[in-house]
C-alpha positions as CSV (number, residue, x, y, z in Angstrom):
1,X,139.5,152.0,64.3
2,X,140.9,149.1,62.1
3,X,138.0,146.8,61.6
4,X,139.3,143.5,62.4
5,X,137.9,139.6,62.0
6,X,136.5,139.9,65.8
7,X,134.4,142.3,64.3
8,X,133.0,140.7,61.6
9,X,131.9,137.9,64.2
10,X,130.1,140.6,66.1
11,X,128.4,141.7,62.9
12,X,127.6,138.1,61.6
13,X,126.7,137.3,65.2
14,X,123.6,140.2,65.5
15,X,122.4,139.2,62.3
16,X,122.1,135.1,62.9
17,X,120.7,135.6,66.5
18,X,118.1,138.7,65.0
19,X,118.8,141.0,68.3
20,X,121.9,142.4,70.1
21,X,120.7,140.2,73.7
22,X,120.6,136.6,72.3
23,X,124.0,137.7,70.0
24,X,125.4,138.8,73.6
25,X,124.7,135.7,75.6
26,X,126.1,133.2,72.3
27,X,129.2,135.4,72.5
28,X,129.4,135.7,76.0
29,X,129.2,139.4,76.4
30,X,127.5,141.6,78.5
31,X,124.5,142.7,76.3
32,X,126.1,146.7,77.0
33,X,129.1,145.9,76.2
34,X,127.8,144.5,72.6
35,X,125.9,147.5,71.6
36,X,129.0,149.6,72.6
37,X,131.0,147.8,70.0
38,X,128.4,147.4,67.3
39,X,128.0,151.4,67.4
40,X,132.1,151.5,66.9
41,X,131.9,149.5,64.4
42,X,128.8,151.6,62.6
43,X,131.2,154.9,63.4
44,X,134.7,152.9,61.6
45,X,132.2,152.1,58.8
46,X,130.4,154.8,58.6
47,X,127.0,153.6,57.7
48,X,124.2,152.1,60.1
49,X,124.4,147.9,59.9
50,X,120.9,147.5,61.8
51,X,117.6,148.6,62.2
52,X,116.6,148.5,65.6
53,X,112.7,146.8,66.0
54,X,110.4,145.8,69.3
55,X,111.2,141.9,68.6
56,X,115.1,142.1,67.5
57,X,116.9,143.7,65.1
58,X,117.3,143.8,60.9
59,X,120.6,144.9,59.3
60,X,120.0,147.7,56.7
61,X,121.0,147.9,52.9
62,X,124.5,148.5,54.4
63,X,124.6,146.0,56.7
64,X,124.0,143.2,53.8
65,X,126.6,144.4,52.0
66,X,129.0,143.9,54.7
67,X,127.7,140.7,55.4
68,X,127.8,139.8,51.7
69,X,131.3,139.7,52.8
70,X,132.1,138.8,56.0
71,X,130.5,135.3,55.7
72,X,132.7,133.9,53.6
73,X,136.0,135.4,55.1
74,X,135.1,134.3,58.3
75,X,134.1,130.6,56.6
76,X,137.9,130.7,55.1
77,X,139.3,131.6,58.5
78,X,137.4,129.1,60.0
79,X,138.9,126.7,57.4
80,X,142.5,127.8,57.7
81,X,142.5,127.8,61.4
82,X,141.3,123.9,61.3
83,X,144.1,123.2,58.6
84,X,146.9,124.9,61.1
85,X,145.7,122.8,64.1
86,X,145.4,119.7,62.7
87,X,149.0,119.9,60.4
88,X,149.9,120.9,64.1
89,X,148.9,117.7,65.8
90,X,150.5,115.3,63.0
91,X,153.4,117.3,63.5
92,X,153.2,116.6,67.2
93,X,156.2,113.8,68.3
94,X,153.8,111.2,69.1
95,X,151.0,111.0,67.1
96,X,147.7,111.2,68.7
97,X,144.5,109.9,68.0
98,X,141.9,112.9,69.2
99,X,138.5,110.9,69.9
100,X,135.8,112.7,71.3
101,X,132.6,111.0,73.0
102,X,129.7,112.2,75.1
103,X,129.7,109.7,78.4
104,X,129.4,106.0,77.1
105,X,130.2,102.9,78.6
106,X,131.8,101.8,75.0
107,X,134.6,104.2,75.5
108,X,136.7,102.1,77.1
109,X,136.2,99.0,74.8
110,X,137.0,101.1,72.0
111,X,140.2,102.5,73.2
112,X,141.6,99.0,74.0
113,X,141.0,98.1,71.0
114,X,142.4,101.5,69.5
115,X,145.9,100.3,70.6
116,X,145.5,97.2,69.7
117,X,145.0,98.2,66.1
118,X,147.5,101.5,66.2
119,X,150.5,100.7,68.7
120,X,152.3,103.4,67.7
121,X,149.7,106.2,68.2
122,X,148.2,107.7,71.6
123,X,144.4,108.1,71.6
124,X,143.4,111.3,73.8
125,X,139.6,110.8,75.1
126,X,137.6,114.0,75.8
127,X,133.9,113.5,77.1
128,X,131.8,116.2,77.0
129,X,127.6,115.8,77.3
130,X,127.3,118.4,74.8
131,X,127.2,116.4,71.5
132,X,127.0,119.7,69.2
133,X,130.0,120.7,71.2
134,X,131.9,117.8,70.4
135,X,130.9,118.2,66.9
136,X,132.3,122.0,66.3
137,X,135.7,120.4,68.0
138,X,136.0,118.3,65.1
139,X,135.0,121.0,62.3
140,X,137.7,123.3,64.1
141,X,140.3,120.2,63.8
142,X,140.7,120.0,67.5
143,X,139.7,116.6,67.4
144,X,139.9,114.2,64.6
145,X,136.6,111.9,65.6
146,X,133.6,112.1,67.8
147,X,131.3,109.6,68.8
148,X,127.8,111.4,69.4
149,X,124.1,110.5,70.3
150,X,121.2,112.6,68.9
151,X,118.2,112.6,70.6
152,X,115.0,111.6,69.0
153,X,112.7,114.9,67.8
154,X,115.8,116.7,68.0
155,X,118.6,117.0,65.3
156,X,122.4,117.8,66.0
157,X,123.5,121.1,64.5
158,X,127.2,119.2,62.2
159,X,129.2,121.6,61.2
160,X,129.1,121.5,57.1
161,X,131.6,119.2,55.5
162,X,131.7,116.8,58.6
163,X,131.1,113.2,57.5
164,X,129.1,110.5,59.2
165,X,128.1,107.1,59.9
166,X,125.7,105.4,61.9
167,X,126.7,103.2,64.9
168,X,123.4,102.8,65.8
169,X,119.6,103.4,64.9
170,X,117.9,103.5,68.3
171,X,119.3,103.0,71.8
172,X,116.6,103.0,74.4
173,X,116.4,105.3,77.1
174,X,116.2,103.4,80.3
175,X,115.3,104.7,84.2
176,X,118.0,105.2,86.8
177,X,117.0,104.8,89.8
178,X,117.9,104.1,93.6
179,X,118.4,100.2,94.6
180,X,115.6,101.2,97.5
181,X,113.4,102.9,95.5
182,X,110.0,101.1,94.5
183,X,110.7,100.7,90.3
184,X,113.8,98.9,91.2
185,X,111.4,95.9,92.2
186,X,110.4,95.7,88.5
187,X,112.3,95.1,85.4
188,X,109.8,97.5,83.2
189,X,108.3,100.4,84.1
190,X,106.4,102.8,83.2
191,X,106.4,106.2,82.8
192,X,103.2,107.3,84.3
193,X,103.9,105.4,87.2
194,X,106.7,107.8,87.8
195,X,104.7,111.3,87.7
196,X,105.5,112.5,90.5
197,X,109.1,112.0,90.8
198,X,112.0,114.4,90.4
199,X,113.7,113.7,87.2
200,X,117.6,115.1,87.0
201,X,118.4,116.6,83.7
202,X,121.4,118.3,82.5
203,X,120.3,121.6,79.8
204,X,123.9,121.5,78.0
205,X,122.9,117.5,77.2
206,X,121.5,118.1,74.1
207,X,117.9,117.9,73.6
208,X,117.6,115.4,76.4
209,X,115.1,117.4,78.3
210,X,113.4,118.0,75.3
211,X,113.4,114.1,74.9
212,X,112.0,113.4,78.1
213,X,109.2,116.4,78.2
214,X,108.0,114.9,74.9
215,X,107.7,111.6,76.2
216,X,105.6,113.1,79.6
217,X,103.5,114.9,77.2
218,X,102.4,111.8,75.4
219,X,101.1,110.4,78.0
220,X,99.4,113.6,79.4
221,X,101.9,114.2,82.1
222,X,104.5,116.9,82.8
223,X,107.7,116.1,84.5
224,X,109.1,117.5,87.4
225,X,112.6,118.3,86.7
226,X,115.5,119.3,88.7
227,X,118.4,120.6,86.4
228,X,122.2,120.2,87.6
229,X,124.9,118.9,85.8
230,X,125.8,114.9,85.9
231,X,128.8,115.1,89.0
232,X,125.4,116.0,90.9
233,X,122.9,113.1,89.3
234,X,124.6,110.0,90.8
235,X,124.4,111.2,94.5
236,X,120.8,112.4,94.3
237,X,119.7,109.4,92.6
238,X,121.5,107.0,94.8
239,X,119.6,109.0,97.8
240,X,116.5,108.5,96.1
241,X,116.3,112.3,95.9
242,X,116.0,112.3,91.9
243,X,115.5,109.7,88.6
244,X,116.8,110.0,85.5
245,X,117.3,108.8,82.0
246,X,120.1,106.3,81.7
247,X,121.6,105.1,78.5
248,X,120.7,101.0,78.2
249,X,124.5,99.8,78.2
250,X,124.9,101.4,82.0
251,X,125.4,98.6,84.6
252,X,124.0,101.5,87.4
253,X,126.3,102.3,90.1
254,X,127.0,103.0,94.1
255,X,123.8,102.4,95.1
256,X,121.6,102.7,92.0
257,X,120.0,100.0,89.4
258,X,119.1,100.8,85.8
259,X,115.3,99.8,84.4
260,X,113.9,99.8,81.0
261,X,111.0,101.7,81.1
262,X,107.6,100.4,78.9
263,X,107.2,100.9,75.7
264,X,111.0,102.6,75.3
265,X,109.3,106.3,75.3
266,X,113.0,107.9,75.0
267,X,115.7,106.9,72.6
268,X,118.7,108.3,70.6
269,X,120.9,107.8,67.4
270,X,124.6,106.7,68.1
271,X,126.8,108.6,65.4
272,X,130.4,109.2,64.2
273,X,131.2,112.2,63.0
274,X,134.6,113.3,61.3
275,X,136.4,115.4,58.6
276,X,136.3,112.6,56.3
277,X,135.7,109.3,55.7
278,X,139.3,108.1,56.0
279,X,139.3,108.6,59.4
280,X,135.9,107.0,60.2
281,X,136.7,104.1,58.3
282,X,140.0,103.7,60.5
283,X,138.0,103.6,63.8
284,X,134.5,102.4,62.9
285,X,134.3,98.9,63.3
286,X,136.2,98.9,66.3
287,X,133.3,101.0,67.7
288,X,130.8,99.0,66.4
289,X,132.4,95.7,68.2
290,X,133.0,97.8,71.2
291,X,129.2,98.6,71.3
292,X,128.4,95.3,71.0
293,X,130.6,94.0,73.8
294,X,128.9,96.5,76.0
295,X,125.7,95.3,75.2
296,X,126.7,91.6,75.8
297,X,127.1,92.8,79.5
298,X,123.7,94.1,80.0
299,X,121.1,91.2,79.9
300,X,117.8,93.3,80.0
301,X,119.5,95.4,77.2
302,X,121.4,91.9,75.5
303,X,117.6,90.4,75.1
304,X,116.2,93.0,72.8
305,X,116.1,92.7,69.5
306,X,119.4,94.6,68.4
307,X,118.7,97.2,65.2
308,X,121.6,96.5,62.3
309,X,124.5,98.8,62.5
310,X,125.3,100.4,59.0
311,X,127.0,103.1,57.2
312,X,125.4,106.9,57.2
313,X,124.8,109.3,54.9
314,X,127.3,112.4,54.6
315,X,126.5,115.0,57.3
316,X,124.0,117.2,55.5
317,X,123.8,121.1,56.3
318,X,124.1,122.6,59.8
319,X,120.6,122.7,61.3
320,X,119.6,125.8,63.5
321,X,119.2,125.1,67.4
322,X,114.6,125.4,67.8
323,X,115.4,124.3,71.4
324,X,113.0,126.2,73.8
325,X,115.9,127.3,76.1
326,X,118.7,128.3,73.4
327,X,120.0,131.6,72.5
């Protein structure tokens, strides 16, 4: 057997997740079908790459020196492959704009104003709730900007040499909630008042659930939590079969209100991430005044005090998922 790139991602994949089952559910392999390859890989090699141990496994002498490496020919394939998709997409007959967001009621603000600024390009919108996602899309060149939240007590894992700038410090978390449900009668409320609710959460936001654990834990509370994904969230709120987090720029919808909730227990950092700071400054302040405007039409949002908008730092190295449920 040949030993190809695919296999080097195998190897490289063991030794980051330290056992052959969490390596099998980040590559989305059946954990059998893993250790079958790993030991064809061993036999093509013809040394052992790991130590098998009760909590994981260790690669051997051997195993280093293969990883020694891998790493950085799978970091230069990595590079090339972004290259070739973006040269790709310039070369493409109408130029696109590739934006990424997670859901955000500045979106569309942002692309009007997009086209105002560039006629003769196309922005293309993806949304996706998985910020980290959207950040690996623009490392990979598959999209050329991406407007992200990171949730406070959590950090986004960016991709090294991504850039980044701050749209915002803090947004509020605020409480979603049916029109007919008891909170809705209040413009603040607070969280213990709402212990024995069913909160919806969606796992792939994230760190949201994280968020919103941490928050029940500081008051000495636990959370009940139904997990689904957002297409699920409005109708079970609008039945008053679930609450949830909201962002403070969302206006509610069919049948549901939005409420700040005391104290602003949850809250998140707006970002913009891209490959460099070109193409950040060619979209940021049109997604700063986009932000703005959708805070102008929120009034319980438009009469807090509003934290300065400035420039971030570079994205500093990538930062290893501690979330409780992650590979």
């Amino acid at each position: 057997m040949e030993l190809e790139v695919r296999h080097l991602r195998v190897v490289c994949a063991i030794a980051d997740a330290g056992s052959v089952h969490k390596a099998a559910r980040v590559l989305g392999m059946a954990q059998p079908s893993l250790t079958a390859q790993l030991r064809r890989i061993e036999r093509a090699l013809g040394g052992q790459l790991f130590t098998r141990q009760s909590d994981g496994c260790r690669p051997t002498a051997f195993g280093h020196q293969l990883l020694t490496r891998a790493r950085p020919l799978l970091a230069e394939m990595k590079g090339l492959t972004a290259e070739m998709r973006a040269a790709a997409a310039r070369a493409a007959q109408a130029p696109q704009l590739r934006i990424g967001s997670t859901p955000s009621r500045t979106l569309p603000g942002w692309a009007r104003r997009l086209r105002g600024r560039y006629p003769e390009s196309v922005p293309a919108l993806q949304t996706d709730v998985s910020s980290n996602a959207l950040l690996r899309m623009v490392a990979a060149g598959q999209l050329d900007v991406a407007f992200v939240h990171e949730m406070e007590g959590t950090r986004l894992r960016f991709p090294p040499g991504l850039r980044q700038r701050v749209v915002l410090e803090r947004e509020p978390g605020f409480l979603a909630v049916a029109e007919h449900h008891p909170a809705a009668g209040r413009q603040v409320v607070r969280l213990e008042d709402l212990a024995d609710e069913r909160w919806m959460m969606d796992r792939t936001a994230d760190g949201e659930w994280e968020s919103l654990y941490r928050a029940f834990l500081a008051v000495g509370l636990t959370p009940r939590l139904l997990h689904g994904d957002y297409s699920a969230t409005a109708l079970l709120v609008a039945t008053g079969e679930a609450v949830t987090v909201c962002q403070a720029t969302s206006t509610g919808w069919d049948g549901v209100v939005p409420r700040r909730l005391e104290g602003d227990p949850i809250g998140w950092r707006w970002l913009l991430a891209a490959r460099t700071e070109a193409e950040l400054e060619a979209v940021y302040d049109d997604l700063v005044a986009a932000y703005r405007e959708a805070v102008e039409q929120v009034p319980a949002y438009r009469a807090m005090a509003l934290p300065t908008v400035r420039p971030g730092p570079p994205a500093g190295p990538p930062v290893p998922d501690s979330s409780p449920h992650s590979a």
